[in-house]
N, C-alpha and C positions, 0 to 999 in steps of 0.2 A: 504494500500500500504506500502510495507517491505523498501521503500528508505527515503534519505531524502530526506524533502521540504523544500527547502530555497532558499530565493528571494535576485536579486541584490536590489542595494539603488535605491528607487522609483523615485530617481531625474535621474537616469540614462535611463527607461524608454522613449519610445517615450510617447506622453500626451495620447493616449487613451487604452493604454495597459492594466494600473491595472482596466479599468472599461468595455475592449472589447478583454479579452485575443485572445480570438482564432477569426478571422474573420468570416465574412458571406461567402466571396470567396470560404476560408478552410472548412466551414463548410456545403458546400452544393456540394462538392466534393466526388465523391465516394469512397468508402474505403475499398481494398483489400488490405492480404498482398504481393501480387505477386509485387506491386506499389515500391515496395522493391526490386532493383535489385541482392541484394546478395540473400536473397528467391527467385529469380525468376529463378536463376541460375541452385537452385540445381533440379536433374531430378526430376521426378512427384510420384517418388512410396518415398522418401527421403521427399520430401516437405510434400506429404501426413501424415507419420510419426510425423510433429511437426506441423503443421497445427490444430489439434482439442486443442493444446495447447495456442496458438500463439493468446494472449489479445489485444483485441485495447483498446487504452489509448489517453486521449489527453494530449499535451506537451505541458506544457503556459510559455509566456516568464518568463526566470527566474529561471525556477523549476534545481533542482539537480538531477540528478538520482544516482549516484554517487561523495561520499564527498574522497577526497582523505587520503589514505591510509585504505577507509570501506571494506568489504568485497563484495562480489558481489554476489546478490540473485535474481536476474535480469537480462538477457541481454533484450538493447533494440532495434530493427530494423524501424530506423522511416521512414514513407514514404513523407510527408510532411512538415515535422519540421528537424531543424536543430541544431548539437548539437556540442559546443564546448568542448573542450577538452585542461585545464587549467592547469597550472604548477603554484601551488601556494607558495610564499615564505615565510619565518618566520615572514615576516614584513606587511605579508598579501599581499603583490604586487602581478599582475596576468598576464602570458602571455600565449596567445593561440598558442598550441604545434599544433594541427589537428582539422580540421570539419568534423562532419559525417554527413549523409543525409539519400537519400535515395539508395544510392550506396553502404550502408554500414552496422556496426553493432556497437553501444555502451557497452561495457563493456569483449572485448576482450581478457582480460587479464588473464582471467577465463579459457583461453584454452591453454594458456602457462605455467600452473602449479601456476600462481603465487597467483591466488585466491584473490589479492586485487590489488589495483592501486595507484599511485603515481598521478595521475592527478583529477581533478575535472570536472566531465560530466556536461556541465551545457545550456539547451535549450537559443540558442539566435536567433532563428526563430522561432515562434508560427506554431502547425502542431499537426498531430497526428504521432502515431507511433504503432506499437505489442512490447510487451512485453511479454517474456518466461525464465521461472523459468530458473535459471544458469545449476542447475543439470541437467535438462531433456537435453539440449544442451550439457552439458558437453559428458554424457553417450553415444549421436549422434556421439558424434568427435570420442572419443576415441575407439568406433566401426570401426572406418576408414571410407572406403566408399567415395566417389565421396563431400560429406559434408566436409569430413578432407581435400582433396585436394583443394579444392574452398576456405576453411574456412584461411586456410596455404598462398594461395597466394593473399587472401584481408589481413591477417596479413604483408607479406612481403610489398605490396602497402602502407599501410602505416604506414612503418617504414621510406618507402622514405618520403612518406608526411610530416612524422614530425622532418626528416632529413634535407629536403630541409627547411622547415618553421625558424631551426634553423640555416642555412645559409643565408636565406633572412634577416632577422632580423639582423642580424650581418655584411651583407655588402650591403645592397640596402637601398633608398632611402624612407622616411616614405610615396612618393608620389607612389615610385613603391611597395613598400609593401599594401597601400591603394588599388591600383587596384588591386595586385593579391588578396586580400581580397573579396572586389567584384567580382569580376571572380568567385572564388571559391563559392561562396555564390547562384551566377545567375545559376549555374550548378546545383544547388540541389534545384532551387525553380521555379516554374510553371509560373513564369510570370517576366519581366525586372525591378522589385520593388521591394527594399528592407527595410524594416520599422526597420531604427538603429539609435539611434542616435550620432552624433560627438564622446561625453564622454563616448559611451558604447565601440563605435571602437576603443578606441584610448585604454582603458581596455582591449579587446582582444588581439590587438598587443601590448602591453607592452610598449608605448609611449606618451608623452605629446600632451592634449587636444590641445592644439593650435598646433602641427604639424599636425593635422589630421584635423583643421580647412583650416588651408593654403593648405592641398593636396588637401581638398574639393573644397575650392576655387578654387586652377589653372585647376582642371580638369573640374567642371561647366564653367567658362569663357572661356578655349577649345571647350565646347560644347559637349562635351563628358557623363555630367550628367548633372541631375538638382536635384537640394536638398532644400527641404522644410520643417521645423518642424519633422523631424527623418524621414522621408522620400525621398529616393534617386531612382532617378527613369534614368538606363541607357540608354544613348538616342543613341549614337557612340559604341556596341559592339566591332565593328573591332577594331577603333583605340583603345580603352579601351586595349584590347591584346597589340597593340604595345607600348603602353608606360608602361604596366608591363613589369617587370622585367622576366628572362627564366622560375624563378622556379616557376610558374604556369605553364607552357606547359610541363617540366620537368614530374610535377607530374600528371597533366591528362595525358599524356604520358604512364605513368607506370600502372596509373589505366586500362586505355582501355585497354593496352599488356597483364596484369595479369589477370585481371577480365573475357575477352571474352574468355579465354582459357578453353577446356571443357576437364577434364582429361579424361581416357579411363578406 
């Protein structure tokens, strides 16, 4: 495999991660890449096309697929796992810019000329995913076709994503950015559990462990979750919504508008 492999610090981990990467749940789940709403989108003679190409992989918590500023040899379409998308600073701090799923694509930046990325792709949901050489994609786009228009309006989706993410961060609440965190997370994963722990969240949002302890807290005593040893399991969806903040609706918003649209 042409990416790199590199793990967060094992204390950040929930406890049975580095000895049960991928579950029994995930792995007795079937595995198409259609499971991938951005392949599922494109018509059938187009999918056809990159389909004999299109690797399943699995994605363990942790892994890299892209280190910020590498080159991109890879994109990746996960269908199960989930992938952040890290703004690293000189001082090594990290804050999560965008998540991709299975609504999406990893390493996008490939189709806007620029050929590497600023951010750091890094699995913080255990899942699988396909994986296909950059160039074979690239050549699809560049052909135009019904691919370039679908591919154009999940770039536009999220630029808002990680527009709105740097507006949350900057005037909401660590308790409303905690839920839209969650939200966003329950949308890309098969069941109301999420296996994080405190230290890793508070690492993706770019905020102190003990703020993300206290959000934990006031929303379990809500009744809203419950959280146990890196596992958070949402019990109140509705009110979970209402006590984030807009810019979750904002951006599932934009996703649904751009994504369902089927060019001509």
């Amino acid at each position: 495999m042409n990416t790199a492999m590199m793990h967060l610090n094992p204390s950040l981990l929930p406890p049975s991660a580095a000895a049960w990467p991928i579950n029994n749940t995930i792995m007795r789940m079937p595995h198409n890449p259609l499971q991938n709403q951005l392949l599922a989108r494109l018509p059938e003679a187009e999918f056809d096309e990159l389909l004999p190409h299109l690797e399943l992989v699995p994605m363990p918590l942790g892994q890299v697929l892209h280190e910020s500023g590498s080159s991109v040899s890879y994109v990746y379409f996960p269908t199960t796992a989930i992938v952040s998308l890290l703004y690293v600073l000189e001082d090594g701090a990290t804050a999560e810019t965008a998540v991709v799923g299975k609504e999406g694509m990893v390493g996008l930046s490939l189709l806007t000329g620029g050929e590497s990325t600023l951010n750091r792709a890094i699995v913080q949901n255990v899942g699988f995913g396909y994986r296909l050489k950059a160039q074979i994609l690239k050549n699809k786009f560049d052909h135009g076709g019904c691919l370039f228009h679908i591919f154009l309006r999940y770039f536009q989706a999220l630029i808002t994503h990680v527009a709105q993410t740097a507006v949350c961060n900057r005037h909401h609440t660590v308790e409303q950015q905690l839920c839209r965190f969650l939200l966003q997370n329950l949308d890309r994963l098969p069941s109301n559990s999420i296996t994080m722990t405190q230290e890793l969240i508070a690492t993706m949002l770019g905020v102190r462990r003990e703020g993300i302890t206290e959000a934990a807290g006031n929303l379990q005593r809500a009744g809203l979750i419950k959280y146990s040893r890196g596992q958070i399991e949402v019990l109140e969806r509705p009110k979970l919504e209402v006590a984030a903040c807009e810019c979750y609706a904002v951006v599932k918003q934009e996703f649904d508008r751009l994504l369902t649209y089927n060019p001509s």
